[in-house]
KEKOLRO-343595 format. One line per 2 residues: number of its first residue (from 1); for each residue x, y, z of C-alpha. Coordinates in Angstrom, 1 decimal, decimal comma, m for minus. Example, Ala and Ser with C-alpha at 12.3 -4.5 7.8 and 13.67 -1.06 7.14 Angstrom:
# KEKOLRO-343595
1> 12,3/m4,5/7,8 | 13,7/m1,1/7,1;
# end
This chain:
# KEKOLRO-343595
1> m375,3/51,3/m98,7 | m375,1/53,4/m102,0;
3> m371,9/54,5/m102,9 | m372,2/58,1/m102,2;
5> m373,3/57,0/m98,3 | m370,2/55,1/m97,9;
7> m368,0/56,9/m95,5 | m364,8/57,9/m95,8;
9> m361,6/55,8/m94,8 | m361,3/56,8/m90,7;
11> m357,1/57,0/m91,4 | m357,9/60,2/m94,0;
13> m359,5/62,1/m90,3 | m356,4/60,7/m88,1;
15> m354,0/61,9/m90,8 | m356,1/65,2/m90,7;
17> m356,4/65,3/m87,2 | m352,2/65,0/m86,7;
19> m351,4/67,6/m88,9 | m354,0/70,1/m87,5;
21> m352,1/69,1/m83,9 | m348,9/69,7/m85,5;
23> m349,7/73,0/m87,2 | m351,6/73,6/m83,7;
25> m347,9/73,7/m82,1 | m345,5/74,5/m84,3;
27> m344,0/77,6/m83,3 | m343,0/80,7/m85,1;
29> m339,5/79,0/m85,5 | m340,9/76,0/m86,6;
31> m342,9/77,7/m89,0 | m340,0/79,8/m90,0;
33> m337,7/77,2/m90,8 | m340,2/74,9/m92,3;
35> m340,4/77,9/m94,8 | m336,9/77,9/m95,2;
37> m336,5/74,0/m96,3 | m339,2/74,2/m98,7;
39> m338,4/77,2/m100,3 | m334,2/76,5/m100,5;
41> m333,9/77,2/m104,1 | m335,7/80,8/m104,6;
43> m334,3/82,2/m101,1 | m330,6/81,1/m101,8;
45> m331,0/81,6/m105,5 | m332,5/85,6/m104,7;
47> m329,6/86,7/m102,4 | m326,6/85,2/m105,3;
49> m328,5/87,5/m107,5 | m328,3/90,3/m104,9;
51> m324,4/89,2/m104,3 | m323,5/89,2/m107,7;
53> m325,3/91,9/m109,1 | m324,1/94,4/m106,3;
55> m320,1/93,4/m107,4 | m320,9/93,6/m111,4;
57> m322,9/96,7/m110,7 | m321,4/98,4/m107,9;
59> m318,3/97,2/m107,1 | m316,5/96,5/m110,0;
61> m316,2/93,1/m110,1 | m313,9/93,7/m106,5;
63> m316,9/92,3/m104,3 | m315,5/90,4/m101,2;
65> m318,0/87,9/m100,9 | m317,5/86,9/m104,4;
67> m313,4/87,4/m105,1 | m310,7/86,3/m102,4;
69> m309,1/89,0/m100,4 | m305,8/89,9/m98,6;
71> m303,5/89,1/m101,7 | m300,1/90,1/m101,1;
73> m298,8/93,2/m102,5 | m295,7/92,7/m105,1;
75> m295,8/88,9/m104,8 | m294,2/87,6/m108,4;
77> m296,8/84,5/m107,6 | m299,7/86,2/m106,9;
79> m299,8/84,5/m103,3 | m302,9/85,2/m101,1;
81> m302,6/85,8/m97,2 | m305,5/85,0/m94,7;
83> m307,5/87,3/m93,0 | m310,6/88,2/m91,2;
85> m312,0/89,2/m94,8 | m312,3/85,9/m95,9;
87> m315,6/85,4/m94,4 | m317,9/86,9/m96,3;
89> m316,0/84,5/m99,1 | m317,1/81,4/m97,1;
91> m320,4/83,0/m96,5 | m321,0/83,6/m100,1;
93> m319,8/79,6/m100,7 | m322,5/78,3/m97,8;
95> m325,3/80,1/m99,5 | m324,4/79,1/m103,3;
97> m323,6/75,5/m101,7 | m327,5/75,6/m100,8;
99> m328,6/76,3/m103,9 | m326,1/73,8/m105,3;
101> m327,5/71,2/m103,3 | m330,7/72,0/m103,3;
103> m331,1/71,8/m107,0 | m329,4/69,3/m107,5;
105> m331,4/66,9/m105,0 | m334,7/68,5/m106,1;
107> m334,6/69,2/m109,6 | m332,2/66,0/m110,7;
109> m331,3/63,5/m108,1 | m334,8/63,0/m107,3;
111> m336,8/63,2/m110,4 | m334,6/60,5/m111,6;
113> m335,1/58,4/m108,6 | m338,5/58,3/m109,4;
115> m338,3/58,1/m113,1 | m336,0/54,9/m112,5;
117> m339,0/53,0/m110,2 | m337,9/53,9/m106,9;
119> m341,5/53,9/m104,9 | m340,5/54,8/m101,4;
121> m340,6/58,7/m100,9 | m338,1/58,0/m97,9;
123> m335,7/56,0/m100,1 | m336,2/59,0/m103,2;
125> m335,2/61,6/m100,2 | m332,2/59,6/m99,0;
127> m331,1/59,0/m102,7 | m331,0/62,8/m103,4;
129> m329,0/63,5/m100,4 | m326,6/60,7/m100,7;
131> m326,2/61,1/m104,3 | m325,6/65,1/m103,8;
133> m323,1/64,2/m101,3 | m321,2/61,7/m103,6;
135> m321,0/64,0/m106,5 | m319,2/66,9/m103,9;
137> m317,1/64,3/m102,4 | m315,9/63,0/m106,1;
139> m315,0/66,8/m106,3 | m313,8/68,1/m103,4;
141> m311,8/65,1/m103,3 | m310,0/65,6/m106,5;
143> m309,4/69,1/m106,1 | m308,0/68,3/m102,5;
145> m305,5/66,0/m104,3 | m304,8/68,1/m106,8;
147> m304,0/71,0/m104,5 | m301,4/68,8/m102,3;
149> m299,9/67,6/m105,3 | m298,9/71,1/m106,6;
151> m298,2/71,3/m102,8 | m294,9/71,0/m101,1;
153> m296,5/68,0/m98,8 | m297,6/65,3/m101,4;
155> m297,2/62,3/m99,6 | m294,7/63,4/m96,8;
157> m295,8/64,9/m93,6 | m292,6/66,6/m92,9;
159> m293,5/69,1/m95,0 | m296,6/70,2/m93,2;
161> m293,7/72,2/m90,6 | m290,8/72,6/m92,7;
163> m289,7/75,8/m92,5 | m292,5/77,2/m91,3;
165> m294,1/79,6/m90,9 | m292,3/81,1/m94,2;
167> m293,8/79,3/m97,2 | m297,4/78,7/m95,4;
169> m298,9/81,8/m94,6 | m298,2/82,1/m98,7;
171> m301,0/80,3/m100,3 | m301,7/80,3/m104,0;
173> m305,3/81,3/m105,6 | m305,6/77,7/m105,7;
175> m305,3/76,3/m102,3 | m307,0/79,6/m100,6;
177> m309,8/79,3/m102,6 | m310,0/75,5/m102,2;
179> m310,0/76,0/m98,4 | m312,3/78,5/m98,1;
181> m314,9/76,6/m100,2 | m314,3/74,0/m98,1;
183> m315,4/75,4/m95,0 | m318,2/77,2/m96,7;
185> m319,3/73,9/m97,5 | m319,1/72,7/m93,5;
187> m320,8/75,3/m92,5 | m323,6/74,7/m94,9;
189> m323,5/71,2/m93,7 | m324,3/73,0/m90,1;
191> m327,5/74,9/m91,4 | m328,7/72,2/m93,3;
193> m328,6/69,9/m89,4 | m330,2/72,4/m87,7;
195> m333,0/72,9/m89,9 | m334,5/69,8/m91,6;
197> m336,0/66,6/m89,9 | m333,7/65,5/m87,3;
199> m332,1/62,2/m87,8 | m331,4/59,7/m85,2;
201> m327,2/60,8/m85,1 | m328,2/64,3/m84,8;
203> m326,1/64,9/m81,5 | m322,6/62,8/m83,2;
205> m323,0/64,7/m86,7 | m323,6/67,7/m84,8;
207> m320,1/67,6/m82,9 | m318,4/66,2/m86,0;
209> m319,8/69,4/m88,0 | m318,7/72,0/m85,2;
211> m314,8/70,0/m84,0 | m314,2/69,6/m88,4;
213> m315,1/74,0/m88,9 | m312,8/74,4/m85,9;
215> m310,1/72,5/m87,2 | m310,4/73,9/m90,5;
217> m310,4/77,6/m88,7 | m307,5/77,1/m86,6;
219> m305,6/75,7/m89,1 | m306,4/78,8/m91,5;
221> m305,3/80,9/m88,8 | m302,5/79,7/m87,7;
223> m300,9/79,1/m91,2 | m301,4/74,6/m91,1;
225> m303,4/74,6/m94,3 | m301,4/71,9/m95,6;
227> m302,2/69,8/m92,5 | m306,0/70,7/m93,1;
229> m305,3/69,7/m96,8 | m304,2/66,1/m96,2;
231> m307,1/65,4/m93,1 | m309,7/66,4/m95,9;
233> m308,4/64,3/m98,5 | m308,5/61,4/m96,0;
235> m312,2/62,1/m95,0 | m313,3/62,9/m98,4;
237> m312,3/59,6/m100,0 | m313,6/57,3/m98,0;
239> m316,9/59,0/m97,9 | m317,3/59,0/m101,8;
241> m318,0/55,1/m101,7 | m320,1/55,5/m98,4;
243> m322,9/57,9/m100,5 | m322,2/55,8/m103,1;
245> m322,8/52,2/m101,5 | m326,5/53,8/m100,1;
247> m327,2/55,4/m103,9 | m326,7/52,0/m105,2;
249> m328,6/50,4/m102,7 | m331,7/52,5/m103,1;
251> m331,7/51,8/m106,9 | m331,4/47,6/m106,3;
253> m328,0/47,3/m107,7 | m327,1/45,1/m104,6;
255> m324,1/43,2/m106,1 | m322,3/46,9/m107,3;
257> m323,4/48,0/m103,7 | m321,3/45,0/m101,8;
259> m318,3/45,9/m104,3 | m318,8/49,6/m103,2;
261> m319,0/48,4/m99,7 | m315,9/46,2/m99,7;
263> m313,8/49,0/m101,1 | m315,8/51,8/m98,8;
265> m314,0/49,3/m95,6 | m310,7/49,5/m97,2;
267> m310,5/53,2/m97,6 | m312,1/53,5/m95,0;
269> m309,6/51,9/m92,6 | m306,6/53,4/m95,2;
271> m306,9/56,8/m94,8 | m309,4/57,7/m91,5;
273> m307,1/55,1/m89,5 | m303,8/54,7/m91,3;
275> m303,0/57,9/m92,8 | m305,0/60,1/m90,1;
277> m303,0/58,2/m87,3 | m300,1/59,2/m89,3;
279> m301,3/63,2/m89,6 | m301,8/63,0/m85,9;
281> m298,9/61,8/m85,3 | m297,0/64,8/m87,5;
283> m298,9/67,3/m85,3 | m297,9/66,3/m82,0;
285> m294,6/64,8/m82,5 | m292,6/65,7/m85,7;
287> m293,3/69,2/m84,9 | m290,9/69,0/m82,1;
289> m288,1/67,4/m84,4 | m288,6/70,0/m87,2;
291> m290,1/73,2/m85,1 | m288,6/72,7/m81,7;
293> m289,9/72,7/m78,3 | m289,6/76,2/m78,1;
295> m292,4/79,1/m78,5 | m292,6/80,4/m82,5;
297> m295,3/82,8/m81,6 | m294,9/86,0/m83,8;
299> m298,3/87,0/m85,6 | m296,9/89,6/m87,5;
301> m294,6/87,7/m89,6 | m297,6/84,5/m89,4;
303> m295,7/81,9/m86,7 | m298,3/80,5/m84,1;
305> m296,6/77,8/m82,7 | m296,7/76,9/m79,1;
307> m296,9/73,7/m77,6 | m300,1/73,7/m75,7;
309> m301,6/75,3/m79,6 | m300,4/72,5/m80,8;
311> m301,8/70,3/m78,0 | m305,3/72,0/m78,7;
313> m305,3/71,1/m82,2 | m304,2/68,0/m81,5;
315> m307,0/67,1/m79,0 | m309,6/68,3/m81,8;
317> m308,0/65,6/m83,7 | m308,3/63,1/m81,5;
319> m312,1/64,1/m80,8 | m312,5/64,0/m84,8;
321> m310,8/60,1/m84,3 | m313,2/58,9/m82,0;
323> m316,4/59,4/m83,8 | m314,4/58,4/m86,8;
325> m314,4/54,8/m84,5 | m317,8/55,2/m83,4;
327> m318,8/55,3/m87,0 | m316,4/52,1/m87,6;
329> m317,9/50,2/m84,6 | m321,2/50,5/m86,6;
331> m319,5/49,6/m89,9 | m318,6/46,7/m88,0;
333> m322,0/45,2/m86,8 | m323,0/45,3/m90,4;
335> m320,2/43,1/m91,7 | m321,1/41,0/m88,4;
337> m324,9/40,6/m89,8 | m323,4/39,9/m93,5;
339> m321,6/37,3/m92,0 | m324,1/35,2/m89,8;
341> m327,2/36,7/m91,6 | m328,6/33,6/m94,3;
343> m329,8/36,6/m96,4 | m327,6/39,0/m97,4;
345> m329,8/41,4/m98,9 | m332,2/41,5/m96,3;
347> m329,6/42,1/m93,8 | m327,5/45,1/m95,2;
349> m331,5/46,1/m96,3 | m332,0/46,1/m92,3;
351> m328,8/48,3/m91,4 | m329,7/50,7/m94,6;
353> m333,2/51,9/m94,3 | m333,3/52,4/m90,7;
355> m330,3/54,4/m90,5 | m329,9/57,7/m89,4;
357> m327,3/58,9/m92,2 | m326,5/62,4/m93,0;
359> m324,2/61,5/m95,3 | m320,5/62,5/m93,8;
361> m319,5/59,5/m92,4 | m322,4/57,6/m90,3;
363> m324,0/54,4/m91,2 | m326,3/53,3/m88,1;
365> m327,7/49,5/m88,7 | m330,1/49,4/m85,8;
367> m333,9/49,0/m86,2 | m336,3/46,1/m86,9;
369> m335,7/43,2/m89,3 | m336,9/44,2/m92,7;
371> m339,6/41,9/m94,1 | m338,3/39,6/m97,3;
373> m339,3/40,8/m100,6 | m341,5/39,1/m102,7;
375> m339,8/39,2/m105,8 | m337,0/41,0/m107,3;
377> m339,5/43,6/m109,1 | m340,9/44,7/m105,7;
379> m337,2/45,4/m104,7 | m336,3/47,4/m107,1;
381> m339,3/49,1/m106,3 | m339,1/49,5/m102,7;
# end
């Protein structure tokens, strides 16, 4: 047989054949937010364009998506209250956190991947979101310190109700702005579930999305930003060395990944167990000692407490706590396979690359054994 009568590889008419089945039933949401994935960058970076050139042109630079709102008339600190303005300011930060991101893990993260020798489109997908996510959480998790130490409540979480509400309905530029970011960046965390490929913890990052924008919305509202301060400081750190532990992993730097892991476990256990039991504990109990069991419910003047609002947010805590152990009890069976696994590589290898990570707090370590590599070039590769 000639080589223009040999036929052609039978897989090349079963790929073709699954992707005319798939096309056959996507619907016109599935075709709609198909669209939307691919074409992140020009969509989100069209409508900024739109934002910002309607308050240089228009507005006068006074735009409410793009400047904060409600700032309180004759303050000598130039103190911002909240109020229901303040979304289209979190709006504006989801859609410019999409672009952010988008670039970013497009036009950077994974070109580099690629440059660098990483073969495995999977692994050159997961290094772009991980690495996006480490470089926000490095951020956000600075600024977060930075605003609690210009704060009142550095380090002491009798200041979260001291004379309250007087003092916390006040916030500066800084830690309104820092907030509201914040939760533009949660609820961009939201769009981006609900629209690309489903991972395996789709249903547990789903509830951890929707309990963290609820916390952070209460707490706006009802004037406990500096609660919501210290719980984001807590999550953020830990979750810099968790992105980072799975970067270094998909580039082969295994021995910087188990020193990234080590100190990932310490934080982690620090500051989502330790110092969260601690916040927890300042919500439901110390508010009695320094509030009092009775009703400080006067909206005008920015006092919502109540005990059963305070047992609310206190049971979104608590929800927020048990996938934070959930995640741990996974954390923990890879340590278990590091211990009795001969192999180390091969073992964390396992738990890594059939994970189900989204990147804010999950590592899964199910899934079939991983088969050894054949030489250290081929892992750097894969």
């Amino acid at each position: 047989m000639t080589m223009a009568e040999k036929p052609a590889d039978p897989s090349y008419f079963a790929d073709m054949a699954a992707k005319k089945a798939v096309a056959k039933r996507s619907t016109v949401v599935d075709k709609a937010c198909q669209w939307v994935v691919e074409n992140q960058i020009s969509w989100s970076a069209g409508l900024l364009a739109v934002i910002h050139g309607y308050d240089y042109l228009i507005a006068d630079g006074n735009s409410k998506l793009v400047h904060l709102q409600h700032r309180i008339p004759d303050d000598a600190l130039g103190r911002y209250a909240r109020g229901r303005l303040d979304a289209y300011y979190i709006l504006h930060w989801a859609i410019a956190f999409t672009l952010i991101r988008a670039t970013i893990m497009y036009k950077m993260l994974e070109p580099f991947a690629k440059w660098y020798g990483v073969k495995s489109l999977r692994k050159v997908t997961r290094f772009g979101e991980q690495g996006w996510l480490t470089i926000y959480y490095i951020i956000s998790n600075a600024a977060g310190l930075y605003v609690m130490y210009q704060g009142p409540h550095w380090m002491d979480t009798r200041q979260f109700w001291m004379n309250y509400p007087e003092g916390h309905k006040q916030m500066s530029a800084l830690m309104k702005s820092y907030y509201l970011i914040q939760m533009g960046f949660w609820f961009q965390q939201i769009f981006v579930l609900l629209v690309e490929e489903r991972r395996k913890d789709f249903v547990v990052m789903f509830v951890h999305h929707i309990v963290t924008c609820n916390l952070m919305g209460w707490s706006l509202f009802t004037n406990y930003t500096r609660v919501g301060n210290a719980v984001l400081c807590c999550m953020d750190s830990s979750d810099i060395f968790l992105s980072g532990t799975k970067c270094m992993r998909y580039l082969g730097f295994e021995r910087a990944a188990v020193v990234s892991f080590v100190i990932f476990i310490l934080s982690w256990v620090y500051t989502r167990h330790y110092l969260y039991f601690k916040i927890t504990y300042s919500v439901f109990y110390e508010t009695y000692d320094i509030i009092g069991p009775d009703s400080l419910w006067n909206p005008a003047t920015g006092a919502f407490y109540t005990r059963p609002s305070i047992a609310g947010f206190t049971a979104l805590l608590v929800i927020l706590q048990i996938l934070i152990i959930y995640w741990f009890a996974l954390v923990l069976r890879i340590i278990y396979r590091i211990v009795t696994q001969n192999n180390l590589d091969d073992s964390r290898s396992d738990s890594e690359d059939n994970d189900g990570d989204n990147g804010t707090g999950s590592k899964k370590s199910g899934g079939a054994k991983s088969s050894k590599r054949k030489s250290g070039a081929k892992s750097k590769a894969d």
